[in-house]
gemmi code that builds the backbone of each chain (N, CA, C; Angstrom):
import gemmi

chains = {
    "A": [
        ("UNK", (-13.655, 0.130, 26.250), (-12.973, 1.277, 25.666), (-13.841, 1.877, 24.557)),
        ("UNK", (-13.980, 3.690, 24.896), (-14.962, 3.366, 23.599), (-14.590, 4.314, 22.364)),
        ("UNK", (-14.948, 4.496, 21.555), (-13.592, 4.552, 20.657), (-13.267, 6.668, 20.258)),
        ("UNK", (-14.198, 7.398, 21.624), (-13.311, 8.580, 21.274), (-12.436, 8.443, 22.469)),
        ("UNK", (-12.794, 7.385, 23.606), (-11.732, 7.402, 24.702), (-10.341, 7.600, 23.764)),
        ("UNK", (-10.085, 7.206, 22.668), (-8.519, 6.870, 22.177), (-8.211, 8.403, 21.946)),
        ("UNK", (-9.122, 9.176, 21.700), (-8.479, 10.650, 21.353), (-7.882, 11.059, 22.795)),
        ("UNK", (-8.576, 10.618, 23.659), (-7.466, 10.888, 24.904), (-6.169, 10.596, 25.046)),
        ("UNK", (-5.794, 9.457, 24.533), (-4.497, 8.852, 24.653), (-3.503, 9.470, 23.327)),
        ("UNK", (-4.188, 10.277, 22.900), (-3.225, 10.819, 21.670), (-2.619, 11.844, 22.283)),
        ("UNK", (-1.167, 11.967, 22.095), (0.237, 13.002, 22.470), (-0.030, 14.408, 21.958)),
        ("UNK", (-1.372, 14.788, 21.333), (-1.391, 15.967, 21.009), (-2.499, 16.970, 21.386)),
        ("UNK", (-2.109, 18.138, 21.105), (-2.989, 19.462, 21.586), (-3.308, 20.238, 20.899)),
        ("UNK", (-4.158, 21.179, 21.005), (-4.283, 22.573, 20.177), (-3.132, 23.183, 19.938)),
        ("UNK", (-2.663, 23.630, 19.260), (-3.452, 23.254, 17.791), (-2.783, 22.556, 16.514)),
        ("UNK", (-2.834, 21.308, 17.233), (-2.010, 20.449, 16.539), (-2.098, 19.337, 16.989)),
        ("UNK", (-4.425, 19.421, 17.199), (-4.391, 17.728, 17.422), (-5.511, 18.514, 16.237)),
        ("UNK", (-5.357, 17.254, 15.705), (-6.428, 16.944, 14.310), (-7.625, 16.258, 14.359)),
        ("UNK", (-7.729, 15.533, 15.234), (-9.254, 14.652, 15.265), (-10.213, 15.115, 16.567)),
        ("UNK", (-11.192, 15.217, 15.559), (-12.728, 15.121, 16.671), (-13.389, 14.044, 16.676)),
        ("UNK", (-13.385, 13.198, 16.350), (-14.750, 11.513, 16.481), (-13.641, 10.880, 16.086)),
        ("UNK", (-13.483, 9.480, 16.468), (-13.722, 8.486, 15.876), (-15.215, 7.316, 15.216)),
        ("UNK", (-15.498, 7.174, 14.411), (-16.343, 6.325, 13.925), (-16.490, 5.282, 13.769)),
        ("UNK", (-15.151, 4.699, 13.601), (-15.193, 3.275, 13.789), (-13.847, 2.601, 13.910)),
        ("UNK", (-13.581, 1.754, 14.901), (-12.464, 1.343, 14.504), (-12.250, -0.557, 15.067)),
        ("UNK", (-10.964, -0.825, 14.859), (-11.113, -2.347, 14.687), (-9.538, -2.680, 14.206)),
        ("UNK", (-8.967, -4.195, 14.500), (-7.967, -4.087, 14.591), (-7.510, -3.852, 13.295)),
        ("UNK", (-8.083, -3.795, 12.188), (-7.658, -4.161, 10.987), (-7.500, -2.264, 10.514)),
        ("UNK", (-8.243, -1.454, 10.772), (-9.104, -0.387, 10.252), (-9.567, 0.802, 11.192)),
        ("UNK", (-9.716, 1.885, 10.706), (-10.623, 3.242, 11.860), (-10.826, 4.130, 10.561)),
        ("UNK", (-11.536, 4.850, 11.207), (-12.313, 5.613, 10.462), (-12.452, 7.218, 11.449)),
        ("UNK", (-12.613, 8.416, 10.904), (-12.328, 9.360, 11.682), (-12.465, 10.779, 11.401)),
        ("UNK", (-13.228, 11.516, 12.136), (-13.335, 13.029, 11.333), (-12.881, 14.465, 12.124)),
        ("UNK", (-12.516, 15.535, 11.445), (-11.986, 16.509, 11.493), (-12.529, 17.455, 10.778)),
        ("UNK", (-12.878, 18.594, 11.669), (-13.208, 19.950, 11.104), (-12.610, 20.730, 11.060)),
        ("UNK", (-11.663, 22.037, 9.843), (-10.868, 22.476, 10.468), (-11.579, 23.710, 10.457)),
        ("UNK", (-11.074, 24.270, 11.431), (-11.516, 25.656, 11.983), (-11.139, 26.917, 11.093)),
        ("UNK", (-12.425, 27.863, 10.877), (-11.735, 29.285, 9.867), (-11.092, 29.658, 10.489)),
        ("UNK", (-10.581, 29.717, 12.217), (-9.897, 30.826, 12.287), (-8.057, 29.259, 12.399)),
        ("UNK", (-8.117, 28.502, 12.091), (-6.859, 27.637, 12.108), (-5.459, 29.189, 11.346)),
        ("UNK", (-4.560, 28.416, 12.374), (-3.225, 29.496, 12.593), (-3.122, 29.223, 10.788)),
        ("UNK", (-2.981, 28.391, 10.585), (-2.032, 28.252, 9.379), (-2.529, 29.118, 7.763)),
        ("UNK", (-3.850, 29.567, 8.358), (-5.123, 30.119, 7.386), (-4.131, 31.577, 6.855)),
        ("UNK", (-3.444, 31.976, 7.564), (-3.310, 33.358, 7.626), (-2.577, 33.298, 6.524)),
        ("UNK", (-1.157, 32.606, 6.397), (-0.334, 32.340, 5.574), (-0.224, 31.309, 4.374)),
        ("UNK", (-1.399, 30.422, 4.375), (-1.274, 29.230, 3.069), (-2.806, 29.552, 2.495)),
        ("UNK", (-2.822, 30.556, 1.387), (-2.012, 31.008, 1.308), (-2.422, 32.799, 1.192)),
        ("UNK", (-1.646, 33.708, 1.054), (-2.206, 35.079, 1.139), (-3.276, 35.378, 0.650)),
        ("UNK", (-4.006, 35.754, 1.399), (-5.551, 36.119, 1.142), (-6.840, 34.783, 0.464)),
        ("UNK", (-5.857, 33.729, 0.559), (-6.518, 33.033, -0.368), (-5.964, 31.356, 0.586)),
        ("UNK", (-7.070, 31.398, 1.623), (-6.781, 30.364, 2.511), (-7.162, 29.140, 2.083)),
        ("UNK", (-6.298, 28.039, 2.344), (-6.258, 26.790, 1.451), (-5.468, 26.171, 2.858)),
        ("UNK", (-6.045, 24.968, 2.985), (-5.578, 23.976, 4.336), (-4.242, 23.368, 3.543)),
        ("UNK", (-2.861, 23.617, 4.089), (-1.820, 23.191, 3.405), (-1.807, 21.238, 3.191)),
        ("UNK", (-0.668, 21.013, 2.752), (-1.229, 19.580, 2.285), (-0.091, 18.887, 3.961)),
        ("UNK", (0.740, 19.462, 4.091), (1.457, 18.726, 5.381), (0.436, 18.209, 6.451)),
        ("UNK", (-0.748, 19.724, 6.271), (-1.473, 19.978, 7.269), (-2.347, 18.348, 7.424)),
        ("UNK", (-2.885, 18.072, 5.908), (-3.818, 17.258, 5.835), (-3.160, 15.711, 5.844)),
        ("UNK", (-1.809, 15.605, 5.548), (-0.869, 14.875, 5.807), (-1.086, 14.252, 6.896)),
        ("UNK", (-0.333, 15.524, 7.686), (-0.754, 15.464, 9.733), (-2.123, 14.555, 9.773)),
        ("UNK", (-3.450, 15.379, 9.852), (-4.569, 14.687, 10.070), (-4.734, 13.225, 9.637)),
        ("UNK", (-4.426, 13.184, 8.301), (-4.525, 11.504, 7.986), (-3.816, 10.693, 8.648)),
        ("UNK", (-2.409, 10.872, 9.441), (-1.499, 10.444, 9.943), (-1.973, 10.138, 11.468)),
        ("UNK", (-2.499, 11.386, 12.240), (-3.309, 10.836, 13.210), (-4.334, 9.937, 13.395)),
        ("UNK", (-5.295, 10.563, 12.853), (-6.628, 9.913, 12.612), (-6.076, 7.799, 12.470)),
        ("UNK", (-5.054, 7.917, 11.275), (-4.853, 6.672, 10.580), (-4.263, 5.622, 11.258)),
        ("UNK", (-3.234, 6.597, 11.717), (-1.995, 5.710, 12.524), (-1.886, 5.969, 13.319)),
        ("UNK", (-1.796, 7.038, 14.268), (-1.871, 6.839, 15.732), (-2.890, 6.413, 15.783)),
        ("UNK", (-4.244, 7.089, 15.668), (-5.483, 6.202, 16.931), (-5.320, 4.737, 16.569)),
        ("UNK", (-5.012, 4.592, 15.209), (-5.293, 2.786, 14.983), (-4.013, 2.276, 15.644)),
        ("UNK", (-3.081, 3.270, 15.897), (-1.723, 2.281, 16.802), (-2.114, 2.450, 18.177)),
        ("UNK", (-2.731, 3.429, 18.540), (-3.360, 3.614, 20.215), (-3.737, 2.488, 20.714)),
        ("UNK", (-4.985, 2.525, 19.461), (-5.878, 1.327, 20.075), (-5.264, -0.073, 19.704)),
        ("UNK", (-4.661, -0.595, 18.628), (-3.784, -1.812, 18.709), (-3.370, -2.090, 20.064)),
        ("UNK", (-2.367, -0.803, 20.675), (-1.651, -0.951, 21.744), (-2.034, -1.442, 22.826)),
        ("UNK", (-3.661, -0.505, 23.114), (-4.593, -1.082, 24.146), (-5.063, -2.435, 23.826)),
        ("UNK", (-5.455, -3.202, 23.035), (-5.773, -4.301, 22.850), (-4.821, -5.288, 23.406)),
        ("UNK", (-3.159, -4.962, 22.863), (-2.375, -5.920, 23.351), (-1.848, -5.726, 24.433)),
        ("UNK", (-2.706, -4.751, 25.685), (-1.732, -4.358, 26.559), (-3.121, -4.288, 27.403)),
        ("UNK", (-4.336, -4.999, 27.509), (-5.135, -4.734, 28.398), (-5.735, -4.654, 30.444)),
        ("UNK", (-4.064, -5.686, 30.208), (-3.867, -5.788, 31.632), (-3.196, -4.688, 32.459)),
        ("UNK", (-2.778, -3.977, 31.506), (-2.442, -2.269, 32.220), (-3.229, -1.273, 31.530)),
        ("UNK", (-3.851, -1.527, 30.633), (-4.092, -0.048, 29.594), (-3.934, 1.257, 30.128)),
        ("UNK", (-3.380, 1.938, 31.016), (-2.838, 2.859, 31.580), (-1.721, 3.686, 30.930)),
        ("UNK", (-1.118, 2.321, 30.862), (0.467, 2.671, 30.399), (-0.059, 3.637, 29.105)),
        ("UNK", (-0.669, 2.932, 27.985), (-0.688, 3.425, 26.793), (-1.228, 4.940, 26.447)),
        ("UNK", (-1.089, 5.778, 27.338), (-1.430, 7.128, 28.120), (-0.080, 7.676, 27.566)),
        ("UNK", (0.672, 6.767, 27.135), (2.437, 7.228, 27.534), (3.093, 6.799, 25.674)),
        ("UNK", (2.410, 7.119, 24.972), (2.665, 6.077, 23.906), (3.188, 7.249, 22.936)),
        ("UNK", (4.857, 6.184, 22.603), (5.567, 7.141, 21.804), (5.371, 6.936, 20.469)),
        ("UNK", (5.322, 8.279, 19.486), (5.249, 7.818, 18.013), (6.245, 8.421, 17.622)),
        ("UNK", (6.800, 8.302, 16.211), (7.283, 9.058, 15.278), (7.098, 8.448, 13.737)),
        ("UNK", (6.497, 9.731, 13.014), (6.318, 9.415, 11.735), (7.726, 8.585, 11.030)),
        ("UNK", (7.534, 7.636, 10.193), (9.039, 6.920, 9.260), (8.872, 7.528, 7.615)),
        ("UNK", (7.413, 7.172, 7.064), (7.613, 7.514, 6.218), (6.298, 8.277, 5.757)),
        ("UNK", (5.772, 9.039, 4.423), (4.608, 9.008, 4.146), (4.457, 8.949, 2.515)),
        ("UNK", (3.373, 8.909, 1.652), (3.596, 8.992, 0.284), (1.844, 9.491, 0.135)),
        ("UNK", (1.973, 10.381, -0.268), (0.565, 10.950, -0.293), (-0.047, 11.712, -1.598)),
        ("UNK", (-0.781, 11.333, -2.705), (-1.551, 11.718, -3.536), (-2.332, 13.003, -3.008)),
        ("UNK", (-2.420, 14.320, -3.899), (-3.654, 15.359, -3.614), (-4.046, 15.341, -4.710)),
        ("UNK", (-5.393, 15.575, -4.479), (-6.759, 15.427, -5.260), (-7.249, 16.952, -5.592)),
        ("UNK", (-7.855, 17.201, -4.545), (-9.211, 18.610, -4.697), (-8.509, 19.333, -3.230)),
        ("UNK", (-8.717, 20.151, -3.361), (-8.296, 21.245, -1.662), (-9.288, 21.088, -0.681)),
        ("UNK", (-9.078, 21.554, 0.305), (-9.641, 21.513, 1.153), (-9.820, 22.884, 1.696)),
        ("UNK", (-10.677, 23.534, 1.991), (-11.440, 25.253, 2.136), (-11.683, 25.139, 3.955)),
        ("UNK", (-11.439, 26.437, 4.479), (-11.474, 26.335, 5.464), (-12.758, 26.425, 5.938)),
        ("UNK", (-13.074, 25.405, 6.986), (-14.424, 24.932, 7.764), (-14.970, 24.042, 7.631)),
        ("UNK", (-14.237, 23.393, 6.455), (-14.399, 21.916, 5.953), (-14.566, 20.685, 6.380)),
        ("UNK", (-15.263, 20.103, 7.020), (-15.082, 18.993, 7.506), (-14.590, 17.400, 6.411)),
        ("UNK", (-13.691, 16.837, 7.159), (-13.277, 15.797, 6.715), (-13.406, 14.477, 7.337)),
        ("UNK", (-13.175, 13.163, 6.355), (-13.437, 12.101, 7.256), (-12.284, 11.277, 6.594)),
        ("UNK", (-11.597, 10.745, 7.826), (-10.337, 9.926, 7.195), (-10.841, 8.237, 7.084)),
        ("UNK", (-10.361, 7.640, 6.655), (-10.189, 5.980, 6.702), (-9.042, 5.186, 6.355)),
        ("UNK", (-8.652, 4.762, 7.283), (-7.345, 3.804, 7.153), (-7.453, 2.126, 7.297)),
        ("UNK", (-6.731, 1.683, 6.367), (-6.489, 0.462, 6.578), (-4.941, 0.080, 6.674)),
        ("UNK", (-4.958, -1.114, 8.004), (-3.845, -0.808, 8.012), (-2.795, -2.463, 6.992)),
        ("UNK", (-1.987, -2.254, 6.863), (-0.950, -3.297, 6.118), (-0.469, -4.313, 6.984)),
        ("UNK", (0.231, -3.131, 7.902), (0.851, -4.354, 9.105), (1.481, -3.380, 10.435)),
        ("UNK", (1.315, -4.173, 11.123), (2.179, -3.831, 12.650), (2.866, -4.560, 13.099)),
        ("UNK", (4.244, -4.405, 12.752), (5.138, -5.515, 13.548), (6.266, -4.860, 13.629)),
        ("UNK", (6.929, -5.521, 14.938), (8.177, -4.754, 15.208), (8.287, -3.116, 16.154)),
        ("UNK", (7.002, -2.816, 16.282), (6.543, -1.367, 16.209), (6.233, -0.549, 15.365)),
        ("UNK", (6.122, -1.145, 14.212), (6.008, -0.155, 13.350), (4.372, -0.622, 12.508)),
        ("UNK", (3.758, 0.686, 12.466), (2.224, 0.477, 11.597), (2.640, 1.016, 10.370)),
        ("UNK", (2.122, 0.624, 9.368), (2.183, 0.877, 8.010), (0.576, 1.026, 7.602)),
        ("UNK", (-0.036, 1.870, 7.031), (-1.472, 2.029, 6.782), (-1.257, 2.815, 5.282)),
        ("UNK", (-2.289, 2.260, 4.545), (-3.330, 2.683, 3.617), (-4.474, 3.725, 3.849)),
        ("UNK", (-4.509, 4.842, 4.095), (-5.422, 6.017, 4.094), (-6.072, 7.027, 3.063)),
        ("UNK", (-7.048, 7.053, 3.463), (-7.734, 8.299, 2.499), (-8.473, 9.209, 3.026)),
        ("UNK", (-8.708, 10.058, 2.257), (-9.403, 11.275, 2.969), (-10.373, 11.777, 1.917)),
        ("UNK", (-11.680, 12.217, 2.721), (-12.610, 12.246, 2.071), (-13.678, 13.750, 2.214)),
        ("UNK", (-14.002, 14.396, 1.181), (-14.606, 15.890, 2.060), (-16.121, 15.345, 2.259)),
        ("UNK", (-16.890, 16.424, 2.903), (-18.319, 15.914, 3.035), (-19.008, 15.311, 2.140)),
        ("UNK", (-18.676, 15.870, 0.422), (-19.459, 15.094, -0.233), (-18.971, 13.930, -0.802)),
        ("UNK", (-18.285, 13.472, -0.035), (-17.518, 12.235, -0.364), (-16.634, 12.163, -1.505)),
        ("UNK", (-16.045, 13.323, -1.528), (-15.114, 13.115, -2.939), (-13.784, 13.005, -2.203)),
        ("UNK", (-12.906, 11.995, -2.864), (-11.572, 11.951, -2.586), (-10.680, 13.079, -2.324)),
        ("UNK", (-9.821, 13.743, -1.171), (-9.216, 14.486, -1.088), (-7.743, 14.036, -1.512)),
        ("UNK", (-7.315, 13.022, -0.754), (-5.752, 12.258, -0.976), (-5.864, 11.232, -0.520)),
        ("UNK", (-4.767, 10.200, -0.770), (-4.738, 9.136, -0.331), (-3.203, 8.797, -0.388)),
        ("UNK", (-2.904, 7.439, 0.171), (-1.667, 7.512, 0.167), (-0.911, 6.363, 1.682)),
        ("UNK", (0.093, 6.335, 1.410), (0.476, 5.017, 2.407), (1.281, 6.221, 4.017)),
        ("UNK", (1.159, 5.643, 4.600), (1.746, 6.923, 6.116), (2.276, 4.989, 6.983)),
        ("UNK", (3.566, 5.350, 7.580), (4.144, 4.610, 8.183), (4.948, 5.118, 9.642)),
        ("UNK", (4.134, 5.176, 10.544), (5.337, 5.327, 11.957), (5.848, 4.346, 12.825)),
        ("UNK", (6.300, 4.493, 13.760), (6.818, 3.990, 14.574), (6.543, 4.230, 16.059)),
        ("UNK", (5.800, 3.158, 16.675), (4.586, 3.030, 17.842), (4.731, 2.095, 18.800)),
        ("UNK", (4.774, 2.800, 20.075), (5.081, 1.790, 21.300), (4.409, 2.591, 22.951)),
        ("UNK", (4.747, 1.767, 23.163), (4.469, 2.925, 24.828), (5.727, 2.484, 25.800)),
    ],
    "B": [
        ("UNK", (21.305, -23.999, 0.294), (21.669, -22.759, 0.417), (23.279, -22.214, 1.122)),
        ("UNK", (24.244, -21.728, 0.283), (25.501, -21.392, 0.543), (25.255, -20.271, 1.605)),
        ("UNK", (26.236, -20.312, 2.345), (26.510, -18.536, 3.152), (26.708, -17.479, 2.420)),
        ("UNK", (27.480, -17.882, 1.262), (28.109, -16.547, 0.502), (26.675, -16.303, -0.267)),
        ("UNK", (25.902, -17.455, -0.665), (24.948, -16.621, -1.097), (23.458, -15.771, -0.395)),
        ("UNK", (23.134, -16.506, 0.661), (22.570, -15.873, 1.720), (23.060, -14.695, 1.974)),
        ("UNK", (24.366, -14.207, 2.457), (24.825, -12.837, 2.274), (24.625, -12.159, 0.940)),
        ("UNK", (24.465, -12.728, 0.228), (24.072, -12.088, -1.734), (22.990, -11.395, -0.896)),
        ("UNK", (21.992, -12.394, -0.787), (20.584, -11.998, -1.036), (20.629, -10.772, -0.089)),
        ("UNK", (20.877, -11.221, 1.422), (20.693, -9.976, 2.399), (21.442, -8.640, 1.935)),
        ("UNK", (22.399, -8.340, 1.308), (22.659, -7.466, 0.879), (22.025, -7.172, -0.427)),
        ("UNK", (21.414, -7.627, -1.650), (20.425, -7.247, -2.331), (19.423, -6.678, -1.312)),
        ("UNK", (18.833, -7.148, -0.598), (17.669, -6.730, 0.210), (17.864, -5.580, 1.013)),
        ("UNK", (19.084, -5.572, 1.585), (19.215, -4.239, 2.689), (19.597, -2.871, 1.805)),
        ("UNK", (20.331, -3.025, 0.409), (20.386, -2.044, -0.528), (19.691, -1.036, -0.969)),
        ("UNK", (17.980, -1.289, -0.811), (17.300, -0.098, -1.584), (17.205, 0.777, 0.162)),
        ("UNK", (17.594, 0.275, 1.117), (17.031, 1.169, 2.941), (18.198, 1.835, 2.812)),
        ("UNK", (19.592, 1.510, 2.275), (21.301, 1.722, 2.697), (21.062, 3.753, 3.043)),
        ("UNK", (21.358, 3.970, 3.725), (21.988, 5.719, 3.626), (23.871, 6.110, 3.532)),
        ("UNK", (24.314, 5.025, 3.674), (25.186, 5.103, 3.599), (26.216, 4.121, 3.075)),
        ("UNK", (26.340, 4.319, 1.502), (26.175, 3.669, 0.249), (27.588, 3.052, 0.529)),
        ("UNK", (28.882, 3.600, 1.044), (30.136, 3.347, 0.972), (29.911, 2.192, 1.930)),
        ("UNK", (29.128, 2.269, 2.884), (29.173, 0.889, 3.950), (28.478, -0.501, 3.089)),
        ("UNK", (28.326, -0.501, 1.418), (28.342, -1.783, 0.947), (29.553, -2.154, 0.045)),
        ("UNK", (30.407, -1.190, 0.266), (31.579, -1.392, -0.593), (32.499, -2.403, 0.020)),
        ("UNK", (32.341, -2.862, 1.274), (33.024, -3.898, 2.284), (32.420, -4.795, 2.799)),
        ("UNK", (30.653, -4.484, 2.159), (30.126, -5.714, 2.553), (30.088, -7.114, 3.401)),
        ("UNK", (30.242, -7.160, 4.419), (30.348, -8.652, 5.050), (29.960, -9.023, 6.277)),
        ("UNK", (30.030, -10.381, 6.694), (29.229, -10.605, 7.906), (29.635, -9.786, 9.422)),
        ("UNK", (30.483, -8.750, 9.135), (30.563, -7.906, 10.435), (30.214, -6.303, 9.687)),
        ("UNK", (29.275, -6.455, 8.795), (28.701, -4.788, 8.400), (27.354, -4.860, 9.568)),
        ("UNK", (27.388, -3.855, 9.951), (26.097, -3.347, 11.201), (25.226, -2.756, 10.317)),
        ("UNK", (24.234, -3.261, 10.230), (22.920, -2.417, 9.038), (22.727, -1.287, 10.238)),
        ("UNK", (22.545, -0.989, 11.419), (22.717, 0.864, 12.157), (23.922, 1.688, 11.607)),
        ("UNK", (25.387, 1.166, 12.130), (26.111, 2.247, 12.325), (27.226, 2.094, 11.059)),
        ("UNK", (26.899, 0.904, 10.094), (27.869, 1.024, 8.393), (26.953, 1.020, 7.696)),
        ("UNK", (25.658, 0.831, 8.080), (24.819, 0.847, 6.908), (24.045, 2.620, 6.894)),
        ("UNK", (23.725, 2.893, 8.456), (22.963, 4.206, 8.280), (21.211, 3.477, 7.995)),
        ("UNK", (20.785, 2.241, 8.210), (19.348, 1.898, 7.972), (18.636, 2.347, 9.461)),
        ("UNK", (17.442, 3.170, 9.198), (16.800, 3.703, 10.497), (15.624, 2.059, 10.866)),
        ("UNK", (15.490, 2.914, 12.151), (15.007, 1.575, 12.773), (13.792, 1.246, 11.817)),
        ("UNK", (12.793, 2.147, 11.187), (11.355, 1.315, 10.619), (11.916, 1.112, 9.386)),
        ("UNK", (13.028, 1.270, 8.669), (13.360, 0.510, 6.938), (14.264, -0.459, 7.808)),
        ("UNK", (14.685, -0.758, 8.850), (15.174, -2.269, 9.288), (13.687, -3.070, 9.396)),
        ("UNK", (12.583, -2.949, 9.757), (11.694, -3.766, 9.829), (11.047, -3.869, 8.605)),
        ("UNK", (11.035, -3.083, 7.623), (10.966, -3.398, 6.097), (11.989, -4.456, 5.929)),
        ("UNK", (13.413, -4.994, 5.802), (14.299, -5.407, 5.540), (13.898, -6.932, 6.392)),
        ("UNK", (13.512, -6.309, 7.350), (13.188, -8.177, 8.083), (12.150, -8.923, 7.484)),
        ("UNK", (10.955, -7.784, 7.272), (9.640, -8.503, 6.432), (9.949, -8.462, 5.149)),
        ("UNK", (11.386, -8.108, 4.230), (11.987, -8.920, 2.920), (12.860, -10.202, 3.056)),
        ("UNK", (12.897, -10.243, 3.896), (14.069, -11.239, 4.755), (12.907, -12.682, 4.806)),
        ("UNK", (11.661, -11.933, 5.502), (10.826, -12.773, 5.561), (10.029, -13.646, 4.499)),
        ("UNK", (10.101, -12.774, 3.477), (9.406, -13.406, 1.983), (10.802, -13.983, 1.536)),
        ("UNK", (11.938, -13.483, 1.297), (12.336, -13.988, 0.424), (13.065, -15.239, 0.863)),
        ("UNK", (12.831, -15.598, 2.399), (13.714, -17.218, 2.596), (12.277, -17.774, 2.939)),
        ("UNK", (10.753, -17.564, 3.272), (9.783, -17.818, 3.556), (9.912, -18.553, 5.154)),
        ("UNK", (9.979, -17.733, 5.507), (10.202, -17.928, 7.033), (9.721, -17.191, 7.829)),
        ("UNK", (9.877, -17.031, 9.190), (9.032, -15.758, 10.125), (9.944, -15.648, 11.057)),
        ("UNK", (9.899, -13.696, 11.035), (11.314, -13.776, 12.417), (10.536, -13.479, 13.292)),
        ("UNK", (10.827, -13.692, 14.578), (9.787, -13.512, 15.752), (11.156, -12.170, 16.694)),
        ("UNK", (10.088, -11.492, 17.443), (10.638, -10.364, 18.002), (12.424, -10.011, 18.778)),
        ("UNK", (12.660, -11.830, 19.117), (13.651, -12.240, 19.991), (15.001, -12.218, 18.850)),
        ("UNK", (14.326, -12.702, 18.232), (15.312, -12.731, 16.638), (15.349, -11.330, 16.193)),
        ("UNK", (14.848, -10.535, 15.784), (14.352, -9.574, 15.263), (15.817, -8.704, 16.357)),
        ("UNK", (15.643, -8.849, 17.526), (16.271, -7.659, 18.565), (18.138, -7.930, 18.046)),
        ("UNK", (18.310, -9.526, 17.885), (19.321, -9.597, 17.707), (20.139, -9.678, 16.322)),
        ("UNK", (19.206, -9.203, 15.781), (19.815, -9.284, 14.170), (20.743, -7.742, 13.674)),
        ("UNK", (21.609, -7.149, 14.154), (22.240, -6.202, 13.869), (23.285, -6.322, 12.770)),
        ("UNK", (23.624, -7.190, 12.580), (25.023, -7.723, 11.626), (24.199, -8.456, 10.629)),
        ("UNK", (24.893, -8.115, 9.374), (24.619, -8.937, 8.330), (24.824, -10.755, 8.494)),
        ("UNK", (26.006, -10.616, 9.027), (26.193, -12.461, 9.978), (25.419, -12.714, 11.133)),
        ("UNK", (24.845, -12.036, 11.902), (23.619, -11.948, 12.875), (22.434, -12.759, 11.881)),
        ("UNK", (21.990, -11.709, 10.590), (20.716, -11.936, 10.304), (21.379, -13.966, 9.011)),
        ("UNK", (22.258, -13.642, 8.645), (22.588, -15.111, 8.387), (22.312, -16.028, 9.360)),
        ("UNK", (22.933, -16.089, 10.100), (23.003, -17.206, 11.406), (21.247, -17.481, 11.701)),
        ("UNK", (20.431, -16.317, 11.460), (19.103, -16.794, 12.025), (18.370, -17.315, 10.810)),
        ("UNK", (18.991, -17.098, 9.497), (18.116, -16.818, 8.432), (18.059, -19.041, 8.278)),
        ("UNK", (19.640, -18.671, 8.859), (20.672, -20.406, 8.586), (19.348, -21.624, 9.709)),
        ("UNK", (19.383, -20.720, 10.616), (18.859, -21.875, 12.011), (17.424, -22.007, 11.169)),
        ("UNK", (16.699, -20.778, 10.918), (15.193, -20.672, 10.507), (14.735, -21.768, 9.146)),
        ("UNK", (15.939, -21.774, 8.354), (15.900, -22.636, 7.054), (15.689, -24.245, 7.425)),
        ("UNK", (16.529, -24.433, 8.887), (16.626, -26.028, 8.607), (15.415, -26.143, 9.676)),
        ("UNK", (15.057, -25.642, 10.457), (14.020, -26.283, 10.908), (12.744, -26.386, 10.293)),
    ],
}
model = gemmi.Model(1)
for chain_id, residues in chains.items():
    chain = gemmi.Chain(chain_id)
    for i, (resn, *xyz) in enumerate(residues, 1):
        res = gemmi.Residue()
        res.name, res.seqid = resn, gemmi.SeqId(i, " ")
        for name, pos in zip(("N", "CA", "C"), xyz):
            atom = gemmi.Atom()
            atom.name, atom.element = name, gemmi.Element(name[0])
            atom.pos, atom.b_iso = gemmi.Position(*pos), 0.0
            res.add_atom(atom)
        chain.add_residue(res)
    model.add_chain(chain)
structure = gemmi.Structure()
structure.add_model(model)
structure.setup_entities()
């Protein structure tokens, strides 16, 4: 499995899938980046004339990047005798708590990193941050869903 | 370890998830942490992994499915203690 195969198995689309690479990942941890696009829908309106990537937005991304692909690929690990199934894998966010730092400007590329706390029961709980190119902290913050196939 | 106080604790513990505050005013081993408590399914698995520290024990998934009742999660908390 190799680790942008998992962006396949993610439930989302334009324009409202958030990740391009994965970089690294592992059961504990992933790592992951996102560019967002000048012409992104949300540019028009957050905010007038004065485009700023909203924070839900970057929310979203850390949330993918963090917790789904790292619950994707958990899933595939413990499910290798079908990994098919996990093609089919339901999420829903439970909780999130998220620190902002510095903004994020459109065309920006970002790189997330999560660690995660725990997975049990279905549910991932992760430690994430987000980082702009020059490596300065964007947010950070704990993101918790609920993950199965 | 008493029952009445095992129910203490689990209701200290299920208190900070509660949405629906009047369902601890009757408190007891037939309150449903879903449908008197209002706890969604991922702050019930918070509540099991407090469940888990605070009797130092481990619930395993089989346990976990059947713990709906405050006397549900006694009865396992009871079996898990003596072995």
């Amino acid at each position: 499995m190799s680790f942008n195969s998992i962006i396949s198995t993610l439930p989302y689309t334009y324009p409202f899938l958030f990740v391009d690479e994965i970089l690294q990942i592992d059961e504990e941890s992933c790592t992951g980046t996102y560019r967002f696009p000048n012409d992104s829908y949300f540019y028009k309106g957050h905010f007038k004339d004065n485009p700023v990537t909203p924070g839900v937005i970057l929310t979203e991304c850390m949330a993918q990047i963090g917790v789904v692909c790292l619950g994707s690929f958990l899933l595939n690990i413990t499910n290798q005798e079908n990994p098919a199934l996990t093609e089919n894998i339901q999420i829903a966010l439970s909780s999130s708590q998220i620190d902002f730092f510095i903004p994020v400007y459109p065309g920006e590329q970002i790189k997330v990193v999560s660690k995660k706390e725990y997975f049990r029961f279905n549910k991932l709980k992760c430690g994430v941050e987000m980082f702009n190119s020059n490596n300065e902290l964007v947010c950070r913050g704990t993101i918790a869903g609920m993950i199965r196939k | 370890m008493t029952d009445k106080t095992i129910l203490e604790k689990i209701k200290a513990i299920v208190t900070p998830y509660v949405q629906r505050k009047e369902g601890l005013e009757d408190f007891d081993e037939k309150t449903d942490f879903l449908t008197d408590l209002k706890i969604n399914s991922a702050n019930l698995v918070d509540v099991i992994l407090d469940v888990e520290d605070e009797f130092n024990i481990e619930i395993d998934n089989t346990s976990m499915e059947g713990m709906l009742t405050a006397g549900d999660a006694k009865r396992i908390i009871l079996a898990k203690i003596e072995n």
